[in-house]
N, C-alpha and C positions, 0 to 999 in steps of 0.2 A: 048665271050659266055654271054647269056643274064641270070642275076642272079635274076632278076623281080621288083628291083629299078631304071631300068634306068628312068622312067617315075616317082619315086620318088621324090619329093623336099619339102622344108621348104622355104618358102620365108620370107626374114628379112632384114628390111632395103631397098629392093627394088632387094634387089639379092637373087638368086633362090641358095640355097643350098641345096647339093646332101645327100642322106640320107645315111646309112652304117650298117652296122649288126654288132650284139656284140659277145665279146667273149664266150660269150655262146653259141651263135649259129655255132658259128664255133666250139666249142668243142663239139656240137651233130652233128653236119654233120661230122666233122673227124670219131667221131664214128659210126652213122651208115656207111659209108664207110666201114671201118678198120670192120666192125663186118658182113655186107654182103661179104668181101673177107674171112675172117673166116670160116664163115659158109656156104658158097655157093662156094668159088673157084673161084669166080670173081670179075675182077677189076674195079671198078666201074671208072668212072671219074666227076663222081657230083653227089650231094648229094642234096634232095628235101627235106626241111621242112614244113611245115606251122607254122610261127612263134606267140607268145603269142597276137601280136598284130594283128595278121588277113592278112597279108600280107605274100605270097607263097614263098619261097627263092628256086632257083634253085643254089646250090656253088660250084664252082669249086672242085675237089679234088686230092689229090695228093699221091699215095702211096711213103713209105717212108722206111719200110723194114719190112720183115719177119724174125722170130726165131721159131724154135718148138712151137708151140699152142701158139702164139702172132703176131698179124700183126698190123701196126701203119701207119696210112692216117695222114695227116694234112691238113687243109685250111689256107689257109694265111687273117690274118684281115684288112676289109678295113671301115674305121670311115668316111667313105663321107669328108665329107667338116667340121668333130668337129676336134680341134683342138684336137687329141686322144694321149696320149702316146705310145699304144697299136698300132696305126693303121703301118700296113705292118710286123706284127710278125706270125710267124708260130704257131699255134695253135694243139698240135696234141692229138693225141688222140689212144691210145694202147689197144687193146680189146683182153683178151685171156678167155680160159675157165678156169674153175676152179672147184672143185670137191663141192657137197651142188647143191643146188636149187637158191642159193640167187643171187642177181644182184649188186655186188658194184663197186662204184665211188672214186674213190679216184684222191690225184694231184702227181706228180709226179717234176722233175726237175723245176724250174723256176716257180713255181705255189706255191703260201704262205702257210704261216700254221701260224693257227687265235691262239695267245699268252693273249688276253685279252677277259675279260667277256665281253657282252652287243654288238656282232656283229653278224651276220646274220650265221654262223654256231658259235657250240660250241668250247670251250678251245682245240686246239689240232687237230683240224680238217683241212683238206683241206681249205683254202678259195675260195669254190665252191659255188658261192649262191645258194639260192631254187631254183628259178626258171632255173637257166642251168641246175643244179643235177635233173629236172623234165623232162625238153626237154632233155636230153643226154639219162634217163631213160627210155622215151616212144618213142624215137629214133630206142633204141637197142631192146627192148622188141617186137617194131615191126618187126623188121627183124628176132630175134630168133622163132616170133609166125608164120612166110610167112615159114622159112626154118623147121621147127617143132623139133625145138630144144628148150629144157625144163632141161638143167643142169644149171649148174652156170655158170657167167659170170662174168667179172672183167674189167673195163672199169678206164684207167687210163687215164686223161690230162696232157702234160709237154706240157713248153713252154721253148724253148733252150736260148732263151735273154730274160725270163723272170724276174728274175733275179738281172740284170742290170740295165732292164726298169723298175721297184720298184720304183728304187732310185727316179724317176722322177714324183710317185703318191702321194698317201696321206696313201700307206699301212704303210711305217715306222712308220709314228706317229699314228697309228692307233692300232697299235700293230700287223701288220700283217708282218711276217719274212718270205725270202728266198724266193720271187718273187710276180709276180701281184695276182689279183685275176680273179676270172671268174665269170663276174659281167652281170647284162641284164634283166629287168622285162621283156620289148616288144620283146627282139631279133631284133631291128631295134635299131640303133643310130643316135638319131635324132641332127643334128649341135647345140650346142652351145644351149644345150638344158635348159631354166631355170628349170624346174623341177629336170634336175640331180643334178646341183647344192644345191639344195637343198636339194633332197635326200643323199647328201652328208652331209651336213650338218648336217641332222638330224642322219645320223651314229653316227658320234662325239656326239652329245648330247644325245643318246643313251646308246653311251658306259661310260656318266658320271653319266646317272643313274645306269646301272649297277653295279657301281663301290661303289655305294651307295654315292653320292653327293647329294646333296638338293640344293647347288645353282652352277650359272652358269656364267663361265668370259667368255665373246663375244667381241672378237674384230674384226672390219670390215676387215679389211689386216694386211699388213705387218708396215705399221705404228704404230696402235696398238700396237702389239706383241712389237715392237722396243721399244717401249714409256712406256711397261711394266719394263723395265729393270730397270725406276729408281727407284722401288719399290722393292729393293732388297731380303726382306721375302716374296715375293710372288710367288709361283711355275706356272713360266709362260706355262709348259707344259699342266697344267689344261685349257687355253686359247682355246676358239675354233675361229675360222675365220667365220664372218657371212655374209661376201660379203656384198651386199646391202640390204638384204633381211631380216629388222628390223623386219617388221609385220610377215612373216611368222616362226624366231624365237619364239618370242613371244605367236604365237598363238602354235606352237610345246611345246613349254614350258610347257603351262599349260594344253596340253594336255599331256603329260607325267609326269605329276602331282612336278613339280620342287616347289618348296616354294618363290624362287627370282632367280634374273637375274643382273649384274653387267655388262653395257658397259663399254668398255674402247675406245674412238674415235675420231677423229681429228674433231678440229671444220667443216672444208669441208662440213664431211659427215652430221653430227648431226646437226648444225642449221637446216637440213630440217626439223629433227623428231620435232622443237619447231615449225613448222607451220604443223606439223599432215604428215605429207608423211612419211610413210614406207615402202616405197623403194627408195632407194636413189642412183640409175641411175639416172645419170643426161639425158637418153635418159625419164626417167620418169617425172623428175622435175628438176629445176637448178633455184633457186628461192633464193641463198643463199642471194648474196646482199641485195635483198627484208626482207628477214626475217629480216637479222643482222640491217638493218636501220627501221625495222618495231618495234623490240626489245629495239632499242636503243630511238627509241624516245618515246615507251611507259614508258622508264623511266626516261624521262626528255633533250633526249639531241637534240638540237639545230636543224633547217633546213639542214644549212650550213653542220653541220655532216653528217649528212642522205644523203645528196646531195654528198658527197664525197665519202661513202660507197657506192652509187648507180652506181658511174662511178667504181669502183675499179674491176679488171679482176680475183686478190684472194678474200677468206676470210682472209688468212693472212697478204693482204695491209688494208683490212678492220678492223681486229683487230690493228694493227699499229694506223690507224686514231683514232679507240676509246679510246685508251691507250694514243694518245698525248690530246687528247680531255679532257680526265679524266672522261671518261663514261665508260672503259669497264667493271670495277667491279660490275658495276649497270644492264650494258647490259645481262652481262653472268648471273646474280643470275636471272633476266626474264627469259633469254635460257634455265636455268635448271629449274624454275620450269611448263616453257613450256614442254617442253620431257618429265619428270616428267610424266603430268597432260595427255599427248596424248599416250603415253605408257598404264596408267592405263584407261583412255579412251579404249583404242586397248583391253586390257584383262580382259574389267570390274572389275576391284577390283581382281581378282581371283590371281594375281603372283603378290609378291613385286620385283619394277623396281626401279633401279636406275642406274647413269650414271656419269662418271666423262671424259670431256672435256679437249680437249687440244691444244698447237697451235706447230706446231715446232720449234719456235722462241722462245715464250714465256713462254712454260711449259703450268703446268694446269692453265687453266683458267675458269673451273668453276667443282664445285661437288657439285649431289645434298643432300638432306642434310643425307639421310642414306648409301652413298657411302663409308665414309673413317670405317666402322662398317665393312662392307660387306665385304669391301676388304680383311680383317682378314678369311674368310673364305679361302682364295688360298692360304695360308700360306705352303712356302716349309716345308718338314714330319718334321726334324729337328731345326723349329724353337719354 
């Protein structure tokens, strides 16, 4: 059955990736379903949207049972070609009537409930974003206004492995308990999309201004976070993950009005940030050797050095070399106040930046100079 992405793609890297629909839209196609058999007595077998991005979805559907004044459809989710947690879970969606005029949404089995300030619904709520709690509502509303029904309605989403599949998101650290969410501005899920990543991102640094935080610990991966541990007063839970994605941090930052910002990062990623690149894909740039020998000789150190950092495959055989040279403490105090100086370049003057370096061999190897200040601010409650 054609659901109106087959001719959908994202091409990246030279390969055509298939596109997918989010759990939102399958939690408005379950419902209108489940709310056409409702109300009308019929079974439907696909569900037609027009999703937020302008693309038609025709989706499968699946009835799944009746009880006295409740009938429950589900769509099964399919994430194209993103590597999705979500993608092949049953989505369903429960619509019964209910006495009043009003129309509510709620999540049901395997579907979270938001535990922290600063997320896209309130303390206590379903984790339903806006935009499905929109499409699920102008879904059902259509169908009650076609059959000329005007009582109440009650439109629940469960997901039966929802649940399970949590464990494998970013809801636990998020504060979100007891299953996924039901997430989707477009209703199309674009592969390996940078934007969600991002928008991910910015959740996290959202829910740390809620929390009322003025500054911010960003580490790129799981490196980071690891290399947080030997700063034992420091509450690494506060740590957000920033992927690659320095500049669009930073410009989030000061548009959410933060006061300062604290990396924590492997030299790898950061020597880029000291020759200006904020994004540090190496599909984007991979200039490290470059810099670390560009670094090194701005502050004095040899051909021969330079020349041996230029053939080196890590930065960590590159820091080795500057360490037996007796240049790295010279080279890193450049590196920092390179990053430094393109960071506040990046956010004119507007968020104080700072950054402390590291190698995994060697520990830190450079902090600039209002990092070890800063760090006092992620201090675990009880220190």
């Amino acid at each position: 059955m054609k659901t109106g992405l087959e001719e959908a793609y994202l091409v990246r890297g030279g390969k055509k990736l298939r596109l997918g629909y989010t759990t939102g839209s399958c939690a408005a196609a379950a419902a209108q379903a489940a709310a056409v058999h409702l109300l009308t007595g019929k079974r439907p077998e696909t569900a037609e949207l027009l999703t937020p991005k302008g693309i038609l979805l025709r989706l499968p559907v699946r009835f799944f049972h009746e009880t006295e004044g409740a009938v429950t459809y589900g769509v099964k989710k399919d994430g194209g070609d993103d590597p999705d947690a979500t993608h092949g879970l049953w989505i369903l969606a429960t619509v019964s009537r209910v006495s009043g005029e009003e129309l509510i949404i709620d999540g049901g089995e395997g579907v979270g409930r938001v535990t922290r300030p600063g997320l896209d619904q309130p303390v206590g709520s379903a984790a339903i974003n806006r935009v499905p709690r929109r499409m699920i509502r102008e879904q059902v509303l259509a169908v009650m206004e076609k059959a000329g029904y005007s009582q109440g309605m009650k439109v629940v989403i469960s997901v039966p492995e929802g649940e399970e599949t949590a464990k494998r998101t970013f809801n636990p650290r998020l504060g979100i308990v007891g299953g996924i969410s039901i997430l989707g501005t477009s209703g199309i899920v674009m592969p390996m999309s940078e934007e969600a990543l991002i928008a991910t991102i910015r959740v996290e640094m959202e829910m740390q201004k809620a929390a009322g935080k003025k500054f911010l610990l960003m580490v790129p991966g799981n490196y980071g976070e690891d290399f947080l541990s030997r700063y034992p007063q420091v509450d690494t839970s506060l740590a957000v993950k920033c992927s690659n994605y320095v500049g669009a941090v930073l410009e989030m930052a000061v548009e959410m009005g933060f006061e300062g910002i604290l990396f924590v990062a492997h030299i790898g990623k950061f020597i880029k940030v000291s020759g200006g690149i904020m994004n540090t894909h190496s599909h984007q740039a991979d200039c490290r050797a470059e810099l670390l020998a560009a670094q090194a000789l701005r502050r004095g150190a040899d051909i021969e050095t330079a020349q041996q950092i230029l053939n080196t495959d890590t930065t960590e055989e590159a820091v080795r070399i500057l360490k037996e040279a007796g240049m790295l403490k010279e080279t890193m105090e450049e590196v920092m106040e390179r990053i430094v100086s393109y960071m506040q370049h990046h956010v004119q003057g507007q968020l104080r930046t700072e950054a402390i370096v590291f190698s995994s061999v060697y520990g830190v190897l450079g902090e600039s100079a209002g990092a070890k200040e800063l760090i006092g601010q992620f201090q675990k409650p009880d220190q």
